[in-house]
N, CA, C and O atoms as CSV, one atom per row, in Angstrom:
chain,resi,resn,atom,element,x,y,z
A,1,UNK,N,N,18.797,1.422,-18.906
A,1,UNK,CA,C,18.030,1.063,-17.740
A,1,UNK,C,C,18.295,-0.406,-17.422
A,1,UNK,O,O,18.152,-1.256,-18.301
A,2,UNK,N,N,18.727,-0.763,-16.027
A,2,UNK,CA,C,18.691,-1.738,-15.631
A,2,UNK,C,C,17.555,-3.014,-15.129
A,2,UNK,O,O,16.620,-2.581,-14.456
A,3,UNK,N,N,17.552,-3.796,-15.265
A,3,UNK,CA,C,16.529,-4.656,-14.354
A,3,UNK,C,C,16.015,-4.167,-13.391
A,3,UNK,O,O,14.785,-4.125,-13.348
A,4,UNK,N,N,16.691,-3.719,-12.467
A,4,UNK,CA,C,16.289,-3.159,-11.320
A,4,UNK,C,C,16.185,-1.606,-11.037
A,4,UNK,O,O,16.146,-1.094,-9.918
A,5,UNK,N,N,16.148,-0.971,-12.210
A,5,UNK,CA,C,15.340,-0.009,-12.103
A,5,UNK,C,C,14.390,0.192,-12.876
A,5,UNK,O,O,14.197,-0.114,-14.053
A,6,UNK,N,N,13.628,0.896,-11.897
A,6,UNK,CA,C,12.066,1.072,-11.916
A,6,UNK,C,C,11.810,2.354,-13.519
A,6,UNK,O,O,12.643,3.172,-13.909
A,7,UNK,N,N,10.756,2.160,-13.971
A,7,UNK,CA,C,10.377,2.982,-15.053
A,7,UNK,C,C,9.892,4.431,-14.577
A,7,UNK,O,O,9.058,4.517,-13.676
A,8,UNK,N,N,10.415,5.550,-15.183
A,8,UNK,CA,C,9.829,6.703,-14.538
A,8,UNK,C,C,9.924,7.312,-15.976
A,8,UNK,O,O,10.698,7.051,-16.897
A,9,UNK,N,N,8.764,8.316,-15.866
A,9,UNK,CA,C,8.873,9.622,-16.801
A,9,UNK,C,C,9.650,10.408,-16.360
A,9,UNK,O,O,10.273,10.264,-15.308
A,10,UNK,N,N,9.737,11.717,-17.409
A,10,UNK,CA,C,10.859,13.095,-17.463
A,10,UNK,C,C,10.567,13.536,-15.841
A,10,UNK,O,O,11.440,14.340,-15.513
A,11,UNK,N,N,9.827,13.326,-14.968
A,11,UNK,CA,C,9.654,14.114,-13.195
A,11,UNK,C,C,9.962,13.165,-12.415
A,11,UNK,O,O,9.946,13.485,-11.226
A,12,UNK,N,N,10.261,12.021,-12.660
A,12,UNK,CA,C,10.894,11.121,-12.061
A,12,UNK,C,C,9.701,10.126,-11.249
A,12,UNK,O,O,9.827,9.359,-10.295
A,13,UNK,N,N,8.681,10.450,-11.955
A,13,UNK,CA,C,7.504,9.568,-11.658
A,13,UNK,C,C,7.503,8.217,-11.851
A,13,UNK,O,O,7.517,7.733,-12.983
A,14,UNK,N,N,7.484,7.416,-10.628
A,14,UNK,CA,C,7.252,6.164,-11.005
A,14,UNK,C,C,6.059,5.437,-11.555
A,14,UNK,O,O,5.346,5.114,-10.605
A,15,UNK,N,N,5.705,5.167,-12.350
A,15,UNK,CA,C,4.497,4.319,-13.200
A,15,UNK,C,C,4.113,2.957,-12.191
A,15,UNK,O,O,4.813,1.960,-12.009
A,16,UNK,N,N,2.688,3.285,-11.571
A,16,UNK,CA,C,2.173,2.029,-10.800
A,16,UNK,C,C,2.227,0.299,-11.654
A,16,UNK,O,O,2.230,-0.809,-11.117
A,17,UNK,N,N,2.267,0.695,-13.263
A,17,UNK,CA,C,2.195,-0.112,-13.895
A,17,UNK,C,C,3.150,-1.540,-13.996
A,17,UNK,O,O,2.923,-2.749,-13.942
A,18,UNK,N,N,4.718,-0.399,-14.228
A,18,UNK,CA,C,5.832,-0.519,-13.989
A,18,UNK,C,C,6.333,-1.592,-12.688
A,18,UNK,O,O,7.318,-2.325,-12.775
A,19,UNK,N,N,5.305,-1.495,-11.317
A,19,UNK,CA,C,5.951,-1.846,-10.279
A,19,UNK,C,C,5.369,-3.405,-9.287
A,19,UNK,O,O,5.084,-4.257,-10.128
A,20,UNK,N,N,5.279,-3.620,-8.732
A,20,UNK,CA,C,4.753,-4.861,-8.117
A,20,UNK,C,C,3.421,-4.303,-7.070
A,20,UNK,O,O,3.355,-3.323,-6.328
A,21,UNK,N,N,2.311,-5.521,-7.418
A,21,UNK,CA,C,1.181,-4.637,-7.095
A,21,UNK,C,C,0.777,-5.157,-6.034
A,21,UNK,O,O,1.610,-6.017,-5.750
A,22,UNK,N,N,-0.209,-5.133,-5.099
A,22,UNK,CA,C,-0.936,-5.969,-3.752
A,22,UNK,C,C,-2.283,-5.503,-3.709
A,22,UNK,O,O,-2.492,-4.293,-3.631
A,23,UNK,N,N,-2.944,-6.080,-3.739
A,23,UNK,CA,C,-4.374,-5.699,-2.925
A,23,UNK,C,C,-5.079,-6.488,-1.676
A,23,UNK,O,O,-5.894,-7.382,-1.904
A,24,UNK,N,N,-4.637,-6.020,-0.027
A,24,UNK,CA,C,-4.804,-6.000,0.404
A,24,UNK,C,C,-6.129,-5.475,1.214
A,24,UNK,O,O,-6.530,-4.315,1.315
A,25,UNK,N,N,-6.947,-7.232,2.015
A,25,UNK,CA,C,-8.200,-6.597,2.938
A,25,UNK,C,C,-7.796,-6.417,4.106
A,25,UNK,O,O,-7.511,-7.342,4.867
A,26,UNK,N,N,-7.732,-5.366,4.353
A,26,UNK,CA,C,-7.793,-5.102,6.411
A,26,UNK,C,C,-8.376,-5.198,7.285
A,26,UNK,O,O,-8.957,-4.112,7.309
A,27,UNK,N,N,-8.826,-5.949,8.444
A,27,UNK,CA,C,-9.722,-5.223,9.000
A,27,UNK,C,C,-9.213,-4.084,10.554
A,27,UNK,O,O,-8.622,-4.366,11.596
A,28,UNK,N,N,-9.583,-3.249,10.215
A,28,UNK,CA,C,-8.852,-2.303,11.156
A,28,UNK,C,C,-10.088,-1.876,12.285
A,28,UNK,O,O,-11.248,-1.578,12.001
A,29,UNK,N,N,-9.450,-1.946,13.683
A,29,UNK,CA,C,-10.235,-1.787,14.555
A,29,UNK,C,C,-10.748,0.041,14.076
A,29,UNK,O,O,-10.073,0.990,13.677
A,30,UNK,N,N,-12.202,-0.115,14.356
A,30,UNK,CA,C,-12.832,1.476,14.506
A,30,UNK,C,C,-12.614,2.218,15.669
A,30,UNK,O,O,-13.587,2.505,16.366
A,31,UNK,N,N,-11.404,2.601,16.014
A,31,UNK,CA,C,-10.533,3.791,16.841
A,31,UNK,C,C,-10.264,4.822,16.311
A,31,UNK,O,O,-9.576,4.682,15.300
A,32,UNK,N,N,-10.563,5.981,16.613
A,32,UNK,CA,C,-9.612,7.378,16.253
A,32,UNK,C,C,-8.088,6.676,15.958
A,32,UNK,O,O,-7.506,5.837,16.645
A,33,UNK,N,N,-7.769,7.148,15.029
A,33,UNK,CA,C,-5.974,6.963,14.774
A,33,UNK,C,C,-5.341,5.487,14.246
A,33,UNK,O,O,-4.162,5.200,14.037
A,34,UNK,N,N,-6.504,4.690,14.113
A,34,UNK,CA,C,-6.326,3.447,13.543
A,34,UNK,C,C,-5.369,3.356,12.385
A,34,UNK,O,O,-4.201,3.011,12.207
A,35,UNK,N,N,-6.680,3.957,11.463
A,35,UNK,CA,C,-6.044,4.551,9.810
A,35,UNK,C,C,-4.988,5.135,9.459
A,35,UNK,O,O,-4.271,4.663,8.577
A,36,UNK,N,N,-4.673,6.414,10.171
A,36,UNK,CA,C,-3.375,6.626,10.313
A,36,UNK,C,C,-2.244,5.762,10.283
A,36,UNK,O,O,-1.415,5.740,9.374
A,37,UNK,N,N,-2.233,4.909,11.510
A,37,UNK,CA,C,-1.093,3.835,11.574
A,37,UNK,C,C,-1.053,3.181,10.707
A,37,UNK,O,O,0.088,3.073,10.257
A,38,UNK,N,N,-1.844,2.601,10.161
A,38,UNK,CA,C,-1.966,1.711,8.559
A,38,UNK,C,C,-1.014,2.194,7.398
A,38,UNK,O,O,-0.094,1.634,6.803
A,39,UNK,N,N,-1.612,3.513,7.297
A,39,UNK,CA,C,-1.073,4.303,6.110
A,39,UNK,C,C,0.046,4.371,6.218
A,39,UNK,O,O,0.755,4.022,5.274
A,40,UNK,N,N,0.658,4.891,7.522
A,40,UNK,CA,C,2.141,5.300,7.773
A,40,UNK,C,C,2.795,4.255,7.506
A,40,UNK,O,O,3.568,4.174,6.551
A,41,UNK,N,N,2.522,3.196,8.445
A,41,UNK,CA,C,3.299,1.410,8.502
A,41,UNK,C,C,3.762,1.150,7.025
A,41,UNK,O,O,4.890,0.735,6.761
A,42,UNK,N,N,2.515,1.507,5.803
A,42,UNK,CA,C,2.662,1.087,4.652
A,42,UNK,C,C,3.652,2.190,4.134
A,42,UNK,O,O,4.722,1.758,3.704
A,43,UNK,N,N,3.480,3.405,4.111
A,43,UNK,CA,C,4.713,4.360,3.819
A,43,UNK,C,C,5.555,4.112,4.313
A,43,UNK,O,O,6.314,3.798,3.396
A,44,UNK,N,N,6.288,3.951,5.574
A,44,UNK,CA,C,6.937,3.623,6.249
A,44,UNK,C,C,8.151,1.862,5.729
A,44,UNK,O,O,9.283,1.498,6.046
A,45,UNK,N,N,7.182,1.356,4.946
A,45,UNK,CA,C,8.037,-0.208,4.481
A,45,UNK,C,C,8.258,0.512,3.421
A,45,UNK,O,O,9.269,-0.089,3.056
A,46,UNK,N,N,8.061,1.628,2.343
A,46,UNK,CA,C,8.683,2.210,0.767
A,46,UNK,C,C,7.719,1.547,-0.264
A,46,UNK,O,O,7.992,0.917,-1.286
A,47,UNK,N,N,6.335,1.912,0.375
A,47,UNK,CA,C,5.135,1.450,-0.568
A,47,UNK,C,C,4.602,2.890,-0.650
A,47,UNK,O,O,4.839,3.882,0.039
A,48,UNK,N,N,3.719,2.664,-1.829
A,48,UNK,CA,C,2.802,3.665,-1.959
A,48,UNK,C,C,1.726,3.356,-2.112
A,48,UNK,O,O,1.707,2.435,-2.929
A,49,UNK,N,N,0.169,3.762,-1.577
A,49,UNK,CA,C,-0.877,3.602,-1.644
A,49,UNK,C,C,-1.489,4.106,-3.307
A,49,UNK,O,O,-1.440,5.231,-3.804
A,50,UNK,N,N,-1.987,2.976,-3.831
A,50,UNK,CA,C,-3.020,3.760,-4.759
A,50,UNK,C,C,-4.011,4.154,-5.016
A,50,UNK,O,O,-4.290,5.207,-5.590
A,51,UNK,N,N,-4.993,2.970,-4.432
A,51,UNK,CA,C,-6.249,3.393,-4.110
A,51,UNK,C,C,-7.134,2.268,-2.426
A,51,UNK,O,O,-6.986,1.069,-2.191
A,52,UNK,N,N,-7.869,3.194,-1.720
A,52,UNK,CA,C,-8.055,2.614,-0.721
A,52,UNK,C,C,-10.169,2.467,-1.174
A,52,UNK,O,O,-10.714,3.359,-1.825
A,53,UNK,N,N,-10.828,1.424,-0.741
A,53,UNK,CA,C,-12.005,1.340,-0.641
A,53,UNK,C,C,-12.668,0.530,0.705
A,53,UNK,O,O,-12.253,-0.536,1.160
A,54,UNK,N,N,-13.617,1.197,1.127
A,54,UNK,CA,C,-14.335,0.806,2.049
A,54,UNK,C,C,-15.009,-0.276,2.291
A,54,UNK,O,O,-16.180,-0.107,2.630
A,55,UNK,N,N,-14.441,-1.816,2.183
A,55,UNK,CA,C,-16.020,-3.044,2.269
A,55,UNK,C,C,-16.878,-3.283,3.071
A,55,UNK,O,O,-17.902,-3.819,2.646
A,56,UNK,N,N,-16.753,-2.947,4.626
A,56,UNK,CA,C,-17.467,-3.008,5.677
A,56,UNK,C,C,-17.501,-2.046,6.700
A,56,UNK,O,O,-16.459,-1.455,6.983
A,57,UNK,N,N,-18.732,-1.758,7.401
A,57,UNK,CA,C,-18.059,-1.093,8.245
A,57,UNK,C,C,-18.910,-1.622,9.783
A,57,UNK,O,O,-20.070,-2.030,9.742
A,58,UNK,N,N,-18.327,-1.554,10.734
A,58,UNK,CA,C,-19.720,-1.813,11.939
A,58,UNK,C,C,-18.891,-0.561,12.983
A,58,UNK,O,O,-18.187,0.403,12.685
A,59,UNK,N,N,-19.383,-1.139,14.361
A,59,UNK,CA,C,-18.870,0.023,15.182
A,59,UNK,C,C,-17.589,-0.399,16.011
A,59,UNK,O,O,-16.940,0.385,16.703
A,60,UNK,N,N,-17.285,-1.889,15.829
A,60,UNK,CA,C,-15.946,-2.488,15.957
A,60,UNK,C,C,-14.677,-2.195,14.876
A,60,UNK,O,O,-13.588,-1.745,15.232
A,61,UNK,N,N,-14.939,-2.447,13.858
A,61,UNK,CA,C,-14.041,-3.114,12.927
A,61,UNK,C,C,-14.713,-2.002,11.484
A,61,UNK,O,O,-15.900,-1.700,11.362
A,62,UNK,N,N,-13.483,-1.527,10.457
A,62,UNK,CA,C,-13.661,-1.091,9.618
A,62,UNK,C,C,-13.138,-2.014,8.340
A,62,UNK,O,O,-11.923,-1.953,8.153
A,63,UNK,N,N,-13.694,-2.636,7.677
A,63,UNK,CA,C,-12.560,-3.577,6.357
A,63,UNK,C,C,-12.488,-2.777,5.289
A,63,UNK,O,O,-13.344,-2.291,4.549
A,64,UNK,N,N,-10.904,-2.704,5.352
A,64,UNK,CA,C,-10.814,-1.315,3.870
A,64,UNK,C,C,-10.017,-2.679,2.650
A,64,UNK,O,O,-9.580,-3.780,2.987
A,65,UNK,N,N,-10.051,-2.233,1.599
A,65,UNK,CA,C,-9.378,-2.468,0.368
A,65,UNK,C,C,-8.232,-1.919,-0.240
A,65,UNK,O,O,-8.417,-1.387,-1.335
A,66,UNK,N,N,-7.266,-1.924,0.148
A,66,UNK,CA,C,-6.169,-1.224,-0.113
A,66,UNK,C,C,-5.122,-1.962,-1.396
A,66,UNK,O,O,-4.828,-3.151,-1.524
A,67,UNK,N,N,-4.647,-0.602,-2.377
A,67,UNK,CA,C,-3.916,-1.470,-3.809
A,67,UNK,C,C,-2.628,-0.530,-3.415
A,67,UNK,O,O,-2.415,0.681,-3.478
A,68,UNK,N,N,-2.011,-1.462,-3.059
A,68,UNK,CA,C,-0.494,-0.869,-2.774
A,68,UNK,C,C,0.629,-1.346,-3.950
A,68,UNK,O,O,0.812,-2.389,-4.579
A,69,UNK,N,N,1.276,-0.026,-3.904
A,69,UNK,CA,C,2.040,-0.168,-5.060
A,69,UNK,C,C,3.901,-0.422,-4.562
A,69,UNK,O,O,4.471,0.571,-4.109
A,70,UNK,N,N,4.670,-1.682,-4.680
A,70,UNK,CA,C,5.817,-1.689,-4.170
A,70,UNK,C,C,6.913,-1.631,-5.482
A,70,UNK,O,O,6.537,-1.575,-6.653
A,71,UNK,N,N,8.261,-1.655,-5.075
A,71,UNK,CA,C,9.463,-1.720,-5.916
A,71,UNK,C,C,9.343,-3.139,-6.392
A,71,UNK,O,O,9.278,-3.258,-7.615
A,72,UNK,N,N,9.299,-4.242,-5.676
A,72,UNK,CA,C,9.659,-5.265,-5.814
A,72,UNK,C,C,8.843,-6.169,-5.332
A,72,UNK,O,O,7.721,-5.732,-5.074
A,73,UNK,N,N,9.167,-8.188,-4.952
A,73,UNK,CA,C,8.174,-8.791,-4.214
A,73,UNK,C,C,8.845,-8.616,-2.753
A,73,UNK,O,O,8.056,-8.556,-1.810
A,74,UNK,N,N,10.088,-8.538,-2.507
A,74,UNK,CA,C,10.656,-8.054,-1.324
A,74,UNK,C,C,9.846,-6.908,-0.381
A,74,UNK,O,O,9.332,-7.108,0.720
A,75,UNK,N,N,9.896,-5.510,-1.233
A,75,UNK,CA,C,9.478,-5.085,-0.810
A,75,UNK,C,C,7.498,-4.673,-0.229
A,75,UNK,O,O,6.989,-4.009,0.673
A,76,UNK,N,N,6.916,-5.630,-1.513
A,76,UNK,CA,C,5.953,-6.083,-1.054
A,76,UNK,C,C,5.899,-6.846,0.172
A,76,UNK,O,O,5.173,-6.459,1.088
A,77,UNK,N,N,6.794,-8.187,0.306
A,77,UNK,CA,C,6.726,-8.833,1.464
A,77,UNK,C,C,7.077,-7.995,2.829
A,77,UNK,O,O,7.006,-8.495,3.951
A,78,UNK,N,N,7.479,-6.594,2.550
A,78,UNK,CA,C,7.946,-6.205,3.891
A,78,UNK,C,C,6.495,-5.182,4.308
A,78,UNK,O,O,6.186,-4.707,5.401
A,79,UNK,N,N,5.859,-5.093,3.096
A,79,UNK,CA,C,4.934,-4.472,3.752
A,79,UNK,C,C,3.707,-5.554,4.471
A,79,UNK,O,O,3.003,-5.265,5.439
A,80,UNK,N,N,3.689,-6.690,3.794
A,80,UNK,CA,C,2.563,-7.823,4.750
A,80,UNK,C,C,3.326,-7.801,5.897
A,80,UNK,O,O,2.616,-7.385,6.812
A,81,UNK,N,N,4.462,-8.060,6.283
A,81,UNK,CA,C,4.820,-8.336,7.797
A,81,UNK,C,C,4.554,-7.457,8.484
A,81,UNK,O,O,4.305,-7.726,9.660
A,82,UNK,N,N,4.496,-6.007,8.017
A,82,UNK,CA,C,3.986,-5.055,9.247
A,82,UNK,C,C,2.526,-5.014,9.552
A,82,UNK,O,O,2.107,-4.310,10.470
């Protein structure tokens, strides 16, 4: 195994442990379809979500807690720019 590859078990599971971590606060406007775009954007840069939590909510603005799991700090950084 190289530096740059990532640790997986026998299913080719990558270990959150293994990888570069973020915990990100959002605040996401309270629209139908908001959340969606979030999630995708973050799938979409080659992150994976691990766990999401709720800190606020009003009838504007929702602030979630999101622990995103990336390959690298690269690819961490590509998920803050979106």
């Amino acid at each position: 195994m190289t530096g740059d590859t990532l640790a997986q078990n026998a299913d080719g599971y990558q270990s959150p442990a293994s990888r570069y971590q973020l915990l990100l606060r959002l605040r996401i406007a309270n629209f139908t379809g908001n959340f969606g775009k979030v999630t995708t954007a973050i799938g979409e840069a080659g992150a994976d979500i691990g766990s999401i939590d709720i800190a606020e909510v009003s009838p504007e603005v929702i602030v979630r807690d999101f622990r995103i799991y990336c390959a690298d700090e690269a690819s961490a950084q590509a998920v803050v720019e979106r």
